[in-house]
N, C-alpha and C positions, 0 to 999 in steps of 0.2 A: 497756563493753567495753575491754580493755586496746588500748594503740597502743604499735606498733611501729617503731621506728626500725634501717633496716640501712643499715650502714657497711661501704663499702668502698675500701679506701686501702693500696697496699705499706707504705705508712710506718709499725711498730709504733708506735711511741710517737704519732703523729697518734691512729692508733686507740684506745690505751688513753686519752687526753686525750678523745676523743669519747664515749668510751664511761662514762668516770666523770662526763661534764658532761651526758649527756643522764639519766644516771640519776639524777644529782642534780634534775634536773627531774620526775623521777619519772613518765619514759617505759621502753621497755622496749628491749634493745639487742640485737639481733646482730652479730658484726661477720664481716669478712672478706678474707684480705691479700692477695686479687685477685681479678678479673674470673673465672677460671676457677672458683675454688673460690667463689665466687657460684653461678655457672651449676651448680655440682655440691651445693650445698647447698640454697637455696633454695626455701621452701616459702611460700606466702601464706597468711598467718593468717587467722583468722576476725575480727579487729578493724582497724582502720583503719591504714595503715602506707606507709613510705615509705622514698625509697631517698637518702644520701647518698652519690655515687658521684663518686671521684677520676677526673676528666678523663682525664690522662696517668699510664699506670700500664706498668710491663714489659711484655712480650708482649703478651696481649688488652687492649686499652685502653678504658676508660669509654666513650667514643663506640662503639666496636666492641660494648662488652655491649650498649648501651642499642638498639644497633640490632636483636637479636635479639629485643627482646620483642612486636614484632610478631605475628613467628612463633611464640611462648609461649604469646600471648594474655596477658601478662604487662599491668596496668592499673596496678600502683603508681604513685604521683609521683617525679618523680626531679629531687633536687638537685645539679647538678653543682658540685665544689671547682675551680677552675682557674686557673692563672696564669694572670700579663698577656698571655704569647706565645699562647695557645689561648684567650684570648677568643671569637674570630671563630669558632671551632668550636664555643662553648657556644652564641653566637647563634643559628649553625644548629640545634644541637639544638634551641632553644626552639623553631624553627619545624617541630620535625619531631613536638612533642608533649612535649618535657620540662617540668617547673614552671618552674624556675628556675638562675639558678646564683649563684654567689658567687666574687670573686676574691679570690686569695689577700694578704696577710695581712688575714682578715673576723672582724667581730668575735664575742663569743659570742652576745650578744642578737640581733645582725644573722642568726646563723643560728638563732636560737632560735624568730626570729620566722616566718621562712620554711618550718622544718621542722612548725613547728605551725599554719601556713597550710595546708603540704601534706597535714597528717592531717585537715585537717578536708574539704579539697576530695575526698579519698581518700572520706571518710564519707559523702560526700554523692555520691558516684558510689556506691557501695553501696547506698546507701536509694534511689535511683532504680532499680540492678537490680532489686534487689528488688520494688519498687512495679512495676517491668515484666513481671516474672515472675509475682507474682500478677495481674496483668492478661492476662495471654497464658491463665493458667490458666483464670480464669474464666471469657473466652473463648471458650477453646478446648473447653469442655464444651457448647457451639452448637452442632447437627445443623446443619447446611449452609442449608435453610429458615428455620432458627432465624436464622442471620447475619446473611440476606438481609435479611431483615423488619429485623433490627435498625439494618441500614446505613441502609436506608428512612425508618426513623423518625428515627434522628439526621439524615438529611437532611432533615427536615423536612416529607417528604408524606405525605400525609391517607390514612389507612386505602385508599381507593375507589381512588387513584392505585397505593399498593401490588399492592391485589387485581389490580388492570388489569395493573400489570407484568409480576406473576407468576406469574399464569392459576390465580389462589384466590378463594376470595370473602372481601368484607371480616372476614364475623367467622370468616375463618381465619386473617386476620392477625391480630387479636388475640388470638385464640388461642397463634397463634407469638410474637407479643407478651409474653404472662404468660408463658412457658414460660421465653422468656428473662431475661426481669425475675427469674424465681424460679432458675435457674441460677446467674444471675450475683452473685442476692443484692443487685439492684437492688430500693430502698423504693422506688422514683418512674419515672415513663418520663423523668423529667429527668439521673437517675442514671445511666439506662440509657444514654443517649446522652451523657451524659460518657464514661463509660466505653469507647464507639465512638470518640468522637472523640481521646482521648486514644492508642486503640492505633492508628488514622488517622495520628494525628500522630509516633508513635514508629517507624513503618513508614517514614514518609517523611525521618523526619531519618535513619535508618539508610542 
């Protein structure tokens, strides 16, 4: 799948320099000569993609867009350009969720290297949506009974312990057992309860 690099920097010529060095790499470019017309153009591709974004720009400035993707829902990487004087504010960004930055005069490979860090860490925040979403899906195709059992068993107790909990008799938990096994498209009760404990685990780092 194609990857995408978007540039944003008032500086023309910055940008036409960015934009013929990263397609000489044989990435894919958008650019754009501010913050606003960012905010007015941008779309997220369906391929892995990132954001080079000029620190200090006219009016809306790089810190100022980058604080708005919050509220977008906006997940790209974002590489800040910045001079010596706004160091101390690309710092903050990294702490507020940006990749990286670079000060300025940085070299090409120096950003070559970092931009193709961030498409790969982009990729692999996708393939984890994804792996989440079909796990929410599968799921989420549990009758409510169905869950229960399930949580049961990835926790580890014994048919008799179930039925007791939940006023069924053992071989109706296994019953709700294969139902969910076959929902879910689990081969194994070992499957099954990966698949519990992984959406377990994604519930609670959320």
């Amino acid at each position: 799948m194609s990857e995408t690099v978007h540039v944003v920097d008032d500086d023309a010529a910055v940008v036409r320099g960015l934009r013929w060095f990263f397609e000489s790499a044989g990435l894919g470019v958008m650019t754009y000569g501010n913050a606003e017309e960012f905010l007015a153009r941008y779309q997220p591709t369906a391929g892995p993609e990132c954001l080079v974004l000029d620190l200090s720009m006219p009016g809306l400035s790089g810190l100022q867009l980058f604080e708005t993707f919050g509220s977008r829902q906006w997940t790209l990487p974002v590489i800040f350009l910045t001079g010596h004087g706004t160091v101390p504010d690309a710092v903050g960004a990294l702490k507020h969720g940006a990749f990286d930055f670079l000060e300025k005069p940085f070299g090409d490979e120096a950003l070559l290297t970092q931009v193709r860090a961030a498409l790969e860490e982009d990729a692999r925040r996708r393939a984890h949506s994804e792996e989440m979403a079909s796990l929410s899906a599968r799921l989420g195709s549990l009758t409510q009974r169905e869950h229960q059992v399930a949580l049961r068993v990835a926790a580890g107790l014994a048919n008799k312990v179930i039925a007791s909990e939940l006023g069924i008799s053992p071989r109706t938990v296994e019953v709700y057992r294969a139902k969910a096994m076959s929902k879910t498209g689990s081969r194994s009760t070992a499957e099954l309860v990966q698949l519990v404990m992984r959406e377990r685990g994604s519930v609670a780092s959320g």
